[in-house]
N, C-alpha and C positions, 0 to 999 in steps of 0.2 A: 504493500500500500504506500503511494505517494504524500511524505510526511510534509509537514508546514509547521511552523513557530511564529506567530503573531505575538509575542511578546518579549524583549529583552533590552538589555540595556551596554552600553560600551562605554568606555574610560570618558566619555565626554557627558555621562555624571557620575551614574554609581557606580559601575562594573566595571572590569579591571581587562576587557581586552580593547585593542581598538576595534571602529569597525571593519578593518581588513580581518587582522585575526578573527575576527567575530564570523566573516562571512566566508576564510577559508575554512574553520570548523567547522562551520555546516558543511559545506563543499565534504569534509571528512564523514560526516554525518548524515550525508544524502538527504538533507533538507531541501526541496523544491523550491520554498519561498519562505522568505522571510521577512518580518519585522523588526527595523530601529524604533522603539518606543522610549526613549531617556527625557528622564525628568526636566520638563519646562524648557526643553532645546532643542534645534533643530538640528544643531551643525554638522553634525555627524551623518546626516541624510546623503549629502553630495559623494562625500566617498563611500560610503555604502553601496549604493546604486552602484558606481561605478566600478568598485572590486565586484558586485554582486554580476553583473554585466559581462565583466570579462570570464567570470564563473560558472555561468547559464546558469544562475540561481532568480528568481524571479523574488526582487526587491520592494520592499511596500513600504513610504512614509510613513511613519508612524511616530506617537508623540504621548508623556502621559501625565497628567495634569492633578493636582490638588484640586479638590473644590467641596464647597459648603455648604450641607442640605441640613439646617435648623440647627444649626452651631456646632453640627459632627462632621469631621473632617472625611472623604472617599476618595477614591482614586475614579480618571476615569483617562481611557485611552482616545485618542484621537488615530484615524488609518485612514489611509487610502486620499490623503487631500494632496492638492496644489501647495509645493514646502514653499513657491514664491507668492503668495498671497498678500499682500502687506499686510492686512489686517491682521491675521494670524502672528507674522511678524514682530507687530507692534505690541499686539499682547504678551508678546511673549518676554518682549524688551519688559514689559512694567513685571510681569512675572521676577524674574532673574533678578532687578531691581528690590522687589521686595522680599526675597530670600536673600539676596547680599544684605540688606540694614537689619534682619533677624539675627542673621549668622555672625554679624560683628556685634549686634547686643550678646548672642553667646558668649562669644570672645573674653567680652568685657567682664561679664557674671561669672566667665570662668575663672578669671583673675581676680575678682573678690571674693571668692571663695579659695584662694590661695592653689590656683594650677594656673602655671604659668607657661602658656600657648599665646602667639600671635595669630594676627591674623594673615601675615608674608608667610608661615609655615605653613599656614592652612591650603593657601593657594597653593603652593608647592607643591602640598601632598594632591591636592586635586589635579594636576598637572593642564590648568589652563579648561580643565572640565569645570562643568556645574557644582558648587560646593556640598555636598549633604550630610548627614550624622555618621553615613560611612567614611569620609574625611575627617571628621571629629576622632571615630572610634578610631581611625590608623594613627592619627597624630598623639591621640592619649596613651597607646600603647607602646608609639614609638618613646617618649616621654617619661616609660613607669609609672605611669596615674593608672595604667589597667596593664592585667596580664594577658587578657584576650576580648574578644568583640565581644562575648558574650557579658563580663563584668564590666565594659565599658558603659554600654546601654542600661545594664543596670541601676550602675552609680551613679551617672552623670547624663545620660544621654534621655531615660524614658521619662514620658510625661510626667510622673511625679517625682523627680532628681530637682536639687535644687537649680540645677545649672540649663535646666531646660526651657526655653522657651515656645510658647506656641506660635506658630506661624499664618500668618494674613491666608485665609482660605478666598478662593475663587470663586465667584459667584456661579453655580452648578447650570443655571439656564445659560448665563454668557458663556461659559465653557462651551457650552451642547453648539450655539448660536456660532460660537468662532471656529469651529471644526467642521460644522454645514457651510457655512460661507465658504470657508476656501476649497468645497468640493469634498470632502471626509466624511465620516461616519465617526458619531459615539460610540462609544463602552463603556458601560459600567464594568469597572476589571475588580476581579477577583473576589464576587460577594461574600463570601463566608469568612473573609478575613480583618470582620469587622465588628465581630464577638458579639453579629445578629442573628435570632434564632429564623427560622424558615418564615414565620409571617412576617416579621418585623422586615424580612430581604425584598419581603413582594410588598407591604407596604410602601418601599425604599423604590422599590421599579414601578410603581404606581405614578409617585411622583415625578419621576423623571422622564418617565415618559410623556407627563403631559408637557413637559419642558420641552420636548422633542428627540428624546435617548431614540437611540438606531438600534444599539444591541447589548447581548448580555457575554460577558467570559465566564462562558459556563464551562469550556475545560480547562482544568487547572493545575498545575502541578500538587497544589495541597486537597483540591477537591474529592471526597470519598463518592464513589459511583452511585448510591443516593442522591447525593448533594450535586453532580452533575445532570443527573438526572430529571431530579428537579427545577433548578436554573433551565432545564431543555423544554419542560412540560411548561415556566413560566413564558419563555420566549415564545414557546405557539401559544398560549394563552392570550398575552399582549401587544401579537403580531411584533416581535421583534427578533434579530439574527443572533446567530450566536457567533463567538471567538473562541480561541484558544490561544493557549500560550504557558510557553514554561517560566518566564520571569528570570530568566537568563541573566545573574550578574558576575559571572566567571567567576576568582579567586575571594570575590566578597559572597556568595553563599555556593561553596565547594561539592554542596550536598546536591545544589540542581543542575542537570546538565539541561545543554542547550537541544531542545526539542523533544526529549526524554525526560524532564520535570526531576522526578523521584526514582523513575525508572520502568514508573508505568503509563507515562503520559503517552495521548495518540492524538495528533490531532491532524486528520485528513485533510487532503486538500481543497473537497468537497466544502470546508466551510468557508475558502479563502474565495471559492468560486459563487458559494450561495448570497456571501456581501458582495460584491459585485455586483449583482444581478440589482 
C-alpha cells in the first residue's frame, strides 16, 4: 500500500532534521507524499518541494498553527495552500512576532528565578529556526538546569512551572479564514491530545466547523483504533475529511518515526487524494 505522512516538522522549528534530510528519509521510507507542517513558518516549504521534486516524492504545503477556542489553547494544520499568499504571509509575520516577545518574557522569568540563559543562546540553539520549548529544553540541559527533556518540561517548561509563560492564542475562525484564502484546507490535528473525552472532541468539531474546519486528523501516531475510528464516524457525520500524520520531529521525539508514528501508523494515500477532491 502507497504510504503518505501529512504531518511533520524540520529544524526550521521543532525537529531536528532539515527539510532535505527530512524528504531523503522518506525517499528511505517509501513515503509517496509528504507534508512540511512547522510551527507558525513557512520557510522551509521552498526546499522541501524542491528536494521533494528531484525525489518523485509528491510535496504538500503545509503549516501548523496555535489557536483559541474559549480560552483553551488547539493545534490546527493548515495543507494544500498557495505558500505565496501574502495574507497568509503577513499572518504569519505577527504570528512569529508574538512568540518572539513571549519567548524573551521567558528568558527574563528564567533569570529571576536564578537560571541563567540568554536569549543569543536561545537563537543559537534554534539555528535560525522558529524558537519553541524544545529550544528551551536543549538549552537547559545543555546548561545542567535538566538532565533530560523529560525533567526539563517538568520543572520549568509545563504550564504550571514557575518559568512558564502562556502564549497569545490565535483566533480559531481567522486561523480556519487565513488557510481558505490562500487556497488550503483546515485540520483540527491531533484531537485526543487534549485531555478531551469523546463528546467534549465532537463538541470541539461542532464549533469549528461552523467556523469553517475542512477536516479532522483522525490518524495519528498516538490515536488507539477506537479513537480513530471515531474521529472517522465524526468526519462523515459533519461532512468533513480526514488527515493523517505521524508528527515527525526526528531526534526531538526518537520514539516517532517518520510515517510509521509508533510503529503502527498507516496512512494511505487514499486520504491525501480524498482532500483534494
Amino acid at each position: 500500500m502507497n504510504k503518505i505522512d501529512l504531518h511533520t516538522h524540520s529544524n526550521f522549528s521543532d525537529g531536528t532534521f532539515s527539510p532535505k534530510e527530512l524528504l531523503e528519509y522518506a525517499k528511505v521510507k517509501d513515503l509517496i507524499a509528504v507534508a512540511l507542517t512547522d510551527h507558525d513558518t513557512i520557510e522551509g516549504l521552498e526546499e522541501g518541494e524542491y528536494i521533494a521534486n528531484n525525489l518523485g516524492i509528491e510535496f504538500i504545503n503545509g503549516v501548523e498553527l496555535s489557536i483559541g477556542v474559549d480560552s483553551k489553547e488547539y493545534h490546527m494544520l493548515g495543507l494544500m495552500f498557495n505558500r505565496k499568499c501574502v495574507g497568509l504571509q503577513k499572518t504569519l509575520d505577527i504570528l512569529q512576532a508574538q512568540r518572539k516577545d513571549r519567548n524573551m518574557e521567558m528568558v527574563s522569568l528564567f533569570r529571576k528565578n536564578n537560571v541563567n540563559i540568554n536569549y543569543e543562546d536561545l537563537e543559537s540553539t534554534a539555528k535560525g529556526g522558529i524558537i519553541t520549548r524544545a529550544h528551551f529544553s536543549e538549552l537547559l540541559i545543555k546548561n545542567n538546569y535538566a538532565k533530560n527533556s523529560k525533567e526539563s518540561f517538568d520543572k520549568y517548561l509545563s504550564i504550571n512551572s514557575k518559568t512558564y509563560i502562556k502564549r497569545s492564542m490565535f483566533d480559531a475562525k481567522l486561523a480556519i479564514e487565513t488557510i481558505h484564502n490562500a487556497g488550503g484546507i483546515s485540520i483540527l490535528a491531533h484531537p485526543y491530545r487534549y485531555n478531551l473525552n469523546s463528546t467534549e472532541i465532537e463538541e470541539l468539531i461542532i464549533k469549528l466547523k461552523k467556523m469553517g474546519l475542512g477536516g479532522i486528523e483522525a490518524i495519528y501516531s498516538s490515536h488507539k483504533p477506537s479513537e480513530e475510528a471515531f474521529l472517522k464516524r465524526l468526519a462523515k457525520k459533519y461532512n468533513l475529511k480526514i488527515s493523517g500524520g505521524s508528527d515527525f520531529h526526528g531526534l526531538n521525539k526518537p520514539d516517532i518515526d517518520l510515517g510509521d508514528g509508533f510503529g503502527n501508523l498507516n496512512v494511505p494515500s487514499d486520504v491525501l487524494k480524498i482532500l483534494k477532491e
